[in-house]
Structure formats: structure tokens, C-alpha cells
C-alpha angles and dihedrals in degrees: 000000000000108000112209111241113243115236083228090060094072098039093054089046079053094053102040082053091056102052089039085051095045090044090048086054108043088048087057095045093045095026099047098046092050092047086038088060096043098049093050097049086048093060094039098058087044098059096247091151094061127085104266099214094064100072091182091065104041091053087046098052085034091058095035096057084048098056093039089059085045088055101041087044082054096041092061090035091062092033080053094051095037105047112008102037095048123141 
């Protein structure tokens, strides 16, 4: 038994490709900028960028990128209290 195939069959297969398509491409565009930015402040903060058989450097980038985030989270703490959240 051969079924005909329904002209509606082949517009519906069109359309589902091209929402699968258009979900496929606006995950890449939001989801790969924010995991691009994650990625690259991970391995920032973890000294990625340094070479890995000298320890000394990479603690030392390692704690002072730390600190430095530290610094800069206190820093907008004290500007917000002091300038924004004035009586």
C-alpha cells in the first residue's frame, strides 16, 4: 500500500527546518558570548595565560588577580556609599 504524500506534508517538514534552524542560531549568538566571557575570565583569573612550569608565577598572577577583584568589589562598594547612597 503506497500512501500519497500530502502537499502539507512537505510544507510543515519546511517550516519545522526553519525554527529548528532559527533556534539553533540565536543559542549560538546569546549562548556563545556569555560562555565566551566566562571561559575567558576563568582562565584569566587562573593564570592560563602564564607558563605552567614556573609555580612561583602562576601563584603570584593567580593571587594578584584576586586581590586585584577584591580591590576593584571594595572599591564600588565604598564610591556607592559614599556618593550614591548619601542622606
Amino acid at each position: 500500500m503506497s500512501r500519497k504524500s500530502d502537499p502539507h506534508d512537505a510544507k510543515r517538514d519546511e517550516a519545522l527546518k526553519a525554527i529548528k534552524r532559527v533556534e539553533a542560531e540565536s543559542e549560538t549568538v546569546a549562548g556563545s558570548t556569555f560562555v565566551r566571557m566566562a571561559d575567558r575570565a576563568k582562565s584569566h583569573m587562573s593564570a592560563a595565560d602564564k607558563d605552567e612550569d614556573d609555580r612561583i608565577e602562576v601563584w603570584g598572577t593567580r593571587i594578584g588577580r584576586g586581590l586585584g577583584l577584591i580591590f576593584f568589589v571594595g572599591l564600588v562598594i565604598y564610591l556607592l556609599v559614599t556618593y550614591v547612597l548619601v542622606k
